[in-house]
C-alpha positions in Angstrom: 17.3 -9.3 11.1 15.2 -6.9 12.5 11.7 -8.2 14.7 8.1 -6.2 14.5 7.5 -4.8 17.4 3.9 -6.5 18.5 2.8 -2.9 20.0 2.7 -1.8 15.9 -0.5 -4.6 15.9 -2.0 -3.4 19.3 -2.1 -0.4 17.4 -3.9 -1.4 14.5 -6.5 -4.1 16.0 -9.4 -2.6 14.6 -8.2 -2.2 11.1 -6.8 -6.3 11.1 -10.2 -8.6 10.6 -9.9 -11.5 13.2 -13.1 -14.0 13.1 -12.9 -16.6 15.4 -11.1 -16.5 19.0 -8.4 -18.9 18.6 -6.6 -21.6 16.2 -7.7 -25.2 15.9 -5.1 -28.2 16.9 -3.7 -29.5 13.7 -4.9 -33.2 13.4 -3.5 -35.9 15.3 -1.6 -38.4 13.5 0.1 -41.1 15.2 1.8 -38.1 17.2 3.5 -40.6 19.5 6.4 -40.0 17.7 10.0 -38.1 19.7 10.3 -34.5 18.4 13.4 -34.0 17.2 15.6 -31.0 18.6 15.5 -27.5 16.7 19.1 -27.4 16.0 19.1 -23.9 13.8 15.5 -21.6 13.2 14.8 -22.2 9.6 14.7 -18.6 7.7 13.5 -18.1 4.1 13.2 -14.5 2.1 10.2 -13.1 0.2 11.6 -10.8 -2.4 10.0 -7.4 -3.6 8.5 -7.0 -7.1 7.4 -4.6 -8.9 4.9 -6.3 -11.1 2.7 -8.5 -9.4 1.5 -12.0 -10.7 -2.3 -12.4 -12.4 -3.9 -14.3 -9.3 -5.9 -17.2 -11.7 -4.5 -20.3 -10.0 -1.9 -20.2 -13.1 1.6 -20.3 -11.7 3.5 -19.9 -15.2 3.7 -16.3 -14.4 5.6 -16.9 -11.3 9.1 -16.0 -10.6 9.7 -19.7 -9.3 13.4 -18.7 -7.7 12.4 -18.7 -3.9 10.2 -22.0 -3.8 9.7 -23.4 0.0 9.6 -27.2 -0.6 7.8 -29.1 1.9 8.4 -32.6 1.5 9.2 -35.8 3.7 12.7 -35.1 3.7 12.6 -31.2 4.4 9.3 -31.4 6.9 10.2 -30.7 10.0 7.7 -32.7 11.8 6.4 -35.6 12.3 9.6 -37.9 12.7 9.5 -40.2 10.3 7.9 -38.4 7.5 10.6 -38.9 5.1 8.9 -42.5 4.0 6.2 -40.4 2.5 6.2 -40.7 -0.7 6.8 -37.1 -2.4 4.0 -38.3 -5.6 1.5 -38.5 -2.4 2.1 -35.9 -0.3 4.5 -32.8 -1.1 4.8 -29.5 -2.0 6.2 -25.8 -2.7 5.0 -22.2 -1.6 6.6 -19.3 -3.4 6.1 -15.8 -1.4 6.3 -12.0 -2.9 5.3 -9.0 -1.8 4.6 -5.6 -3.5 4.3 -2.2 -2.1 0.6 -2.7 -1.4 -0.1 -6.6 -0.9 1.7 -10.0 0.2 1.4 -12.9 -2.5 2.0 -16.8 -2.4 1.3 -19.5 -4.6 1.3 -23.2 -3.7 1.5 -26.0 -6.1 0.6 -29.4 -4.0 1.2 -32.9 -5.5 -1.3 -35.5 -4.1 -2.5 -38.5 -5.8 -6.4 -38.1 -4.8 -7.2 -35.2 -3.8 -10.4 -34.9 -1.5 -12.1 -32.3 -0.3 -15.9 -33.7 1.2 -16.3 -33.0 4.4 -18.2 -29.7 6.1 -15.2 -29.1 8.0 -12.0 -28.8 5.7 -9.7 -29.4 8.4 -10.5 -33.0 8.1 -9.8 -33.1 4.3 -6.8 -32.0 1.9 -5.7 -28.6 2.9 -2.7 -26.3 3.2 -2.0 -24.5 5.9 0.1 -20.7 6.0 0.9 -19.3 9.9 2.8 -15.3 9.4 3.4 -14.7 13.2 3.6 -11.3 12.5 5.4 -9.9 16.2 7.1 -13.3 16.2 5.9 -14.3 19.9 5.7 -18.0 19.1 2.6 -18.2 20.4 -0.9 -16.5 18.8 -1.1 -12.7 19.1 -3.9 -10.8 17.9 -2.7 -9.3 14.3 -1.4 -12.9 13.4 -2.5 -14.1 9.8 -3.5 -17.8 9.8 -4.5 -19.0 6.1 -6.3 -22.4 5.2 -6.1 -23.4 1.6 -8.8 -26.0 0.1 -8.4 -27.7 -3.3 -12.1 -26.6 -3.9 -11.2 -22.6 -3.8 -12.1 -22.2 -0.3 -10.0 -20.1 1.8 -10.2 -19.1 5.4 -8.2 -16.5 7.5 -8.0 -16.8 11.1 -10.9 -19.4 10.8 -13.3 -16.7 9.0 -14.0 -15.4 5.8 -10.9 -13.5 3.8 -12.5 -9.7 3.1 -9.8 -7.7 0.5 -8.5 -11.4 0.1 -7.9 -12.4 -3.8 -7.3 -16.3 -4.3 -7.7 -18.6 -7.0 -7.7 -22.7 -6.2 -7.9 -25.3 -8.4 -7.1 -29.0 -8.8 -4.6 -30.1 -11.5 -3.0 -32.9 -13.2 -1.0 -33.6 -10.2 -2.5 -32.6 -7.3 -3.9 -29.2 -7.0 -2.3 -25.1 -7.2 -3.3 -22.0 -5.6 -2.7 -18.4 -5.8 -3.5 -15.8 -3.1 -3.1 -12.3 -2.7 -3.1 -10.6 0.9 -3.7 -7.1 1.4 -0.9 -5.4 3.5 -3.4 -4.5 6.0 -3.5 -7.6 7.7 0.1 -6.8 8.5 -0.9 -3.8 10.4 -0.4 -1.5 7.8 3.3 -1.7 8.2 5.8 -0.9 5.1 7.9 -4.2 4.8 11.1 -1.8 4.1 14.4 -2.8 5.6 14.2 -6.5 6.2 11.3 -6.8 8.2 11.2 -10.2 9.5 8.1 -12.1 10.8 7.5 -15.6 12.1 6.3 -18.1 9.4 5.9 -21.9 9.0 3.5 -23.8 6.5 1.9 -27.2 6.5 0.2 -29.9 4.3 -2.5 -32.8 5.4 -3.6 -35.5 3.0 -7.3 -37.3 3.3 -7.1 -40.1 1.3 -11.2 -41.1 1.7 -11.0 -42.6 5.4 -9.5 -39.3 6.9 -6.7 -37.4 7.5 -4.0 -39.9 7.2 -0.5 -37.7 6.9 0.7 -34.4 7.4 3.9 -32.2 7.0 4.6 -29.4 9.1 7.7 -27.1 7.5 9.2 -25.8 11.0 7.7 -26.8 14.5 4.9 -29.0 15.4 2.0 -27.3 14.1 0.9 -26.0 10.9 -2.4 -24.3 11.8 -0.9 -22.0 14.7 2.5 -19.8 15.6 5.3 -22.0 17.9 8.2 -21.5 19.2 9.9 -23.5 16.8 8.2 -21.9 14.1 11.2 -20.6 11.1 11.2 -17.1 9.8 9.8 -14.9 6.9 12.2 -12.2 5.6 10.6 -9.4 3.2 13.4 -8.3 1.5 14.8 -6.0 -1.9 12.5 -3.4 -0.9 12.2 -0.2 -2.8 13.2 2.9 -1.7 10.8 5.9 -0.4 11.9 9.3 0.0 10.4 12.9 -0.6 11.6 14.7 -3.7 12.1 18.8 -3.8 11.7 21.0 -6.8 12.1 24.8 -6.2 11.8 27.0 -8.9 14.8 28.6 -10.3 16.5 25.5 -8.5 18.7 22.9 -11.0 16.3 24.1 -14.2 13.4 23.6 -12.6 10.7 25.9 -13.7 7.6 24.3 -13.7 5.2 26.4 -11.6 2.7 28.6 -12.2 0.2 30.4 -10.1 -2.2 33.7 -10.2 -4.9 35.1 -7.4 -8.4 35.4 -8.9 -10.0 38.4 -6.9 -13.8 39.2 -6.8 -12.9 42.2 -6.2 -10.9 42.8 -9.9 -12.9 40.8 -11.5 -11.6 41.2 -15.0 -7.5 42.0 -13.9 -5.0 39.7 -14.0 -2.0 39.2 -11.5 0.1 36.0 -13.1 3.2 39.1 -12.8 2.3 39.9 -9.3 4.9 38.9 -6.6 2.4 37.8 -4.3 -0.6 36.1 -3.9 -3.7 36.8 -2.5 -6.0 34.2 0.2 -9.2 35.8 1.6 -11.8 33.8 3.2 -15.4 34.5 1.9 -15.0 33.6 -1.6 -13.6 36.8 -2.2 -9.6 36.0 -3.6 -8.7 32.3 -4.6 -4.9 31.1 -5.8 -4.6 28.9 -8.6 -1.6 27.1 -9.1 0.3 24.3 -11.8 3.4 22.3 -11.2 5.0 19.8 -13.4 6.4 16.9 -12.0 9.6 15.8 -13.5 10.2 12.4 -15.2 11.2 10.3 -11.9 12.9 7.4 -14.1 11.4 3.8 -15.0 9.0 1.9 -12.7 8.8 5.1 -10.1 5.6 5.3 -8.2 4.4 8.6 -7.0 2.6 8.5 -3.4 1.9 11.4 -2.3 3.2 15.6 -2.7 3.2 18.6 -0.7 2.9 22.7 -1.7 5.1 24.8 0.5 3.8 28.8 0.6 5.7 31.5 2.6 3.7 33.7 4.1 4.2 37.5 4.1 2.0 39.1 5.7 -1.7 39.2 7.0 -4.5 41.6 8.2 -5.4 40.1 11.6 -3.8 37.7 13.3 -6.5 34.9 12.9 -6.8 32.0 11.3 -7.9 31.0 7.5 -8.9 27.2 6.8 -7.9 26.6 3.1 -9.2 23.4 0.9 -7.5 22.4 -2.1 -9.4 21.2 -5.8 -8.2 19.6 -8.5 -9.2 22.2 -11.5 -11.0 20.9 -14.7 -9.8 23.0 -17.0 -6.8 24.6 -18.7 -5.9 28.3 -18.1 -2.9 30.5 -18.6 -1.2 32.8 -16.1 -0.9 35.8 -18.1 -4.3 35.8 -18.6 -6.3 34.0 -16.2 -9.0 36.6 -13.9 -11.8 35.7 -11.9 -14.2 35.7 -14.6 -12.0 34.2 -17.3 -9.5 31.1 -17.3 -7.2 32.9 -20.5 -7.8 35.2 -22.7 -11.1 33.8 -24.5 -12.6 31.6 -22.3 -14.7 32.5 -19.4 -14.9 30.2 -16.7 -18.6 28.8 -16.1 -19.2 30.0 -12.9 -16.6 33.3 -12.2 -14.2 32.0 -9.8 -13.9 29.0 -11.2 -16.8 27.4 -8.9 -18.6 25.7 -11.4 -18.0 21.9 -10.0 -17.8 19.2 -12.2 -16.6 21.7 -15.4 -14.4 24.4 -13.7 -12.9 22.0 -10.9 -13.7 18.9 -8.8 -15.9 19.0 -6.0 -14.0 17.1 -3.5 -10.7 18.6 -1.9 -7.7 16.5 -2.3 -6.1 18.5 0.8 -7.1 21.1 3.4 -5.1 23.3 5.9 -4.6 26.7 8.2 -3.4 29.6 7.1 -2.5 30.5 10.9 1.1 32.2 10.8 3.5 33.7 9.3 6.4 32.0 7.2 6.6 28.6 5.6 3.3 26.7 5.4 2.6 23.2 4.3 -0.5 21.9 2.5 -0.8 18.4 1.9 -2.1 16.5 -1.1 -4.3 13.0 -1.9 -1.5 10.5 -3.2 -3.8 9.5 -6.1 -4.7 13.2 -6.8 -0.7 13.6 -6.9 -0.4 10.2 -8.8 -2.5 11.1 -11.5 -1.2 14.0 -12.2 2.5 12.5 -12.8 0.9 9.8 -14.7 -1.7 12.1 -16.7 0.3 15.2 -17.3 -2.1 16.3 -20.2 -4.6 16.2 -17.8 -3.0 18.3 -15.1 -4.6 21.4 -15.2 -4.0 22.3 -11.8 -5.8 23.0 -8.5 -7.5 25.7 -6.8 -6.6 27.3 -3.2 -9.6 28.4 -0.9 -10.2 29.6 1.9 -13.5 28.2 3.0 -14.0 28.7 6.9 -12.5 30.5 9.6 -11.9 34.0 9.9 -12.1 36.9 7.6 -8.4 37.4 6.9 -6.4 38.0 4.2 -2.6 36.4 3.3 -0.3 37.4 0.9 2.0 34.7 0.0 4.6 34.8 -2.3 4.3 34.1 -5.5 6.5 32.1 -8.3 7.7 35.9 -9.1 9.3 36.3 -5.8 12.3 35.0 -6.5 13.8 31.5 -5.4 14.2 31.9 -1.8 10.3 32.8 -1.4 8.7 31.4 -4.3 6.5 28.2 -3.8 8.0 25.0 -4.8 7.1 21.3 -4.0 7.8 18.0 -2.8 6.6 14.8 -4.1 6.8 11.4 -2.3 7.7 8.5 -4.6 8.9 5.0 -4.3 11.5 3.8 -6.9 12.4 0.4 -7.3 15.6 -1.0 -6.0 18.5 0.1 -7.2 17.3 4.1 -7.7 16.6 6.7 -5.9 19.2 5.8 -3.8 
C-alpha cells in the first residue's frame, strides 16, 4: 500500500479550509478500562464509482457492499464494549469516491436519539478522522468530520464550505450522507491505491449525557492515533493523453484556414500553411472532431500541437485561443465571411458573443521554431466531445507581443507537419488500459 507523502499537504495549505487549531478529547467514559494490544492495523477499501449517489440522507441508492460496522463486538475501544447492546448503540459507514469528490453514508441505530445541547460533542454524534499523510498524530491537511442527527456537520471543528450532507433521524436511529470535495485531500488524484489513515467513532447521550461510545481502531474517534486502521481508495480509473494526427489510423477530422486582413475576401482552406500576425492583421481558425472514446469516458482536458515553419523576426507572439460561435467551412471561410453566404458580424470574426466567445480557453508563445503546444480549458474540451453539434471551433490570435508573423503548417501539409491533437480523458476501469 502506498503512504501520501505529508509534503503533498504542506503544499496545498492554503487551498485545505482548517478552522479551529486543534481536535477536542473524545469524552471520558469510565476510561479506567486496560487497552488492549493492537495486534494487526485494521485496513478497509473505498472503491471508485462512476456514478455517484443523490446525497438526500436516502441510502437505498447505495452500493451497500463495503459497509464498516461499528458495533460492541468490532469496536476497538473501550474494553468491554461488547455488552452494548447493538439496538442502542451501533452502526455502519459505507465510503466511495469519484474522480472529483469522497462520499460516506452512515446509518446509526440508537434507541433515543438526542441532540440538545449547544455543544454537540456532549450529545449523539458520529465521528470520521482521514489522517490524510498517516502521521498518527494531527497534521495540518487532516479531515476531521462530526455528524449530528439534527443535519449539523462540522469539519475540523468549523463550518464545511463545498461540503454537501444530508442528516436525518429515522425509524431506527438516524442516517447521513455526505459528500467531500477532493480538495480537502490536497487536491491529490486517489489513483493507484492511495492509502490514508482512517478510524470512525460513535457516542450515545441518552438525556443525562454522554453515556457510551465506540471507537473503530485506536482510542479516539475525534483525532488521528497511532493505532488508528487504514483507508484504501481503490478501482480507480485510468487517465492518459490520447493522440489523433491527421492521416493517422483514419483519422481526418481537422480543419483549419488563416483569415487575413490583408485579403480580406480570399480564401486559404488549400493553403499548406497558416498564417499568425500579431495586430489583428491574420487569425487561424481551426475544427477537430473528437472520436467516440467508449462508454462512461470523461474528457479532461486537450492540447493543439502547430509546427512552426518559419517567421520574420525572431521575437515573440502571445496567442489566445476562443471558442467560435458559429459554423463556417474551410473552402470558403475569409476574413469577412464564415462560408460562402454568410458574413461574419464583425470581419474577422470579432464580433463577441455572436462570432466567438469572449473569454480564451488557452493562451501561449509563439517564440520558436518547430513543435509548439497550446493548451486548452478541460470544460471547453469537454463540451465539445459531449456537444459535437455545437463544436464549431475556436479561433487563434495573436494579441500582444511583437509584430511577427508565423507560418505554421497547415492540415494540407501532409502528416508529418500537419496539426493534430491530444485529448486527456479518464475511462473507467477496465478501459483505456
Amino acid at each position: 500500500m502506498k503512504r501520501l507523502l505529508a509534503t503533498l499537504f504542506i503544499f496545498t495549505l492554503m487551498t485545505v479550509s482548517i478552522v479551529g487549531a486543534s481536535y477536542a478529547e473524545s469524552p471520558t467514559v469510565d476510561r479506567a478500562v486496560t487497552l488492549p494490544a493492537m495486534e494487526m492495523q485494521k485496513e478497509v477499501n473505498a472503491p471508485w464509482q462512476l456514478h455517484p449517489p443523490v446525497i438526500d440522507g436516502d441510502l437505498s441508492d447505495w452500493p451497500l457492499t463495503n459497509k464498516i460496522f461499528l458495533t460492541g463486538e468490532t469496536a476497538d475501544y473501550p474494553a468491554g464494549s461488547e455488552l452494548l447492546r447493538e439496538d442502542d448503540l451501533s452502526g455502519w459507514i459505507s465510503i466511495l469516491w469519484t474522480s472529483d469528490r469522497v462520499y460516506l453514508a452512515l446509518s446509526v441505530r440508537d434507541e433515543y436519539v438526542v441532540r440538545k445541547s449547544r455543544n454537540w460533542h456532549d450529545d449523539d454524534m458520529a465521528a470520521v478522522v482521514f489522517d490524510v499523510d498517516q502521521s498518527g498524530d494531527y497534521s495540518v491537511g487532516d479531515v476531521q468530520l462530526t455528524l449530528s442527527p439534527d443535519n449539523l456537520l462540522t469539519v475540523n471543528g468549523g463550518w464545511p464550505a463545498g461540503y454537501e450532507w444530508a442528516i436525518r433521524e429515522t425509524d431506527y436511529g438516524w442516517a447521513g450522507e455526505v459528500s467531500i470535495p477532493m480538495r480537502e485531500f490536497g487536491n491529490v488524484d486517489f489513483l493507484g491505491d492511495v492509502q490514508v489513515g482512517f478510524t470512525w467513532g460513535l457516542q450515545d447521550n441518552d438525556g443525562i449525557g454522554v453515556e457510551s461510545w465506540l471507537s473503530w481502531a485506536g482510542p479516539e474517534y475525534l483525532k488521528p492515533t497511532p493505532e488508528e486502521g487504514a483507508l484504501t481508495f481503490v478501482n480507480g480509473p485510468v487517465r492518459k493523453w490520447v493522440a489523433f494526427h491527421p492521416g493517422v489510423d483514419g483519422y481526418d477530422g481537422i480543419v483549419d484556414a488563416s483569415l487575413s486582413s490583408w485579403s480580406p475576401d480570399q480564401n486559404s482552406g488549400a493553403d499548406e500553411r497558416l498564417t499568425l500576425y500579431s495586430r489583428n492583421q491574420f487569425h487561424v481558425v481551426i475544427k477537430f472532431d473528437i472520436p467516440d472514446l467508449g462508454p462512461d469516458v470523461r474528457v479532461l482536458g486537450g492540447k493543439v500541437h502547430f509546427n512552426a515553419e518559419s517567421r520574420n523576426h525572431d521575437w515573440t507572439s502571445y496567442v489566445r485561443i476562443y471558442r467560435l460561435l458559429r459554423p463556417w467551412d474551410e473552402n470558403s471561410v475569409t476574413w469577412n465571411n464564415a462560408d460562402a453566404s454568410t458574413r461574419w458580424a464583425v470581419p474577422g470574426a470579432n464580433s463577441v458573443g455572436v462570432d466567438r466567445e469572449g473569454r480564451s480557453i488557452g493562451s501561449g508563445a509563439l517564440d520558436r521554431l518547430g513543435w509548439i503546444t497550446f493548451n486548452l480549458s478541460g470544460s471547453a474540451v469537454r463540451d465539445m466531445y459531449e456537444n459535437p453539434d455545437e463544436n464549431y471551433g475556436l479561433i487563434f490570435r495573436a494579441e500582444e507581443g511583437s509584430a511577427v508573423r508565423y507560418l505554421l503548417s497547415s492540415t494540407e501539409s501532409g502528416p508529418d507537419t500537419a496539426p493534430w491533437i491530444e485529448i486527456y480523458a479518464e475511462f473507467p476501469p477496465g478501459q483505456g488500459n
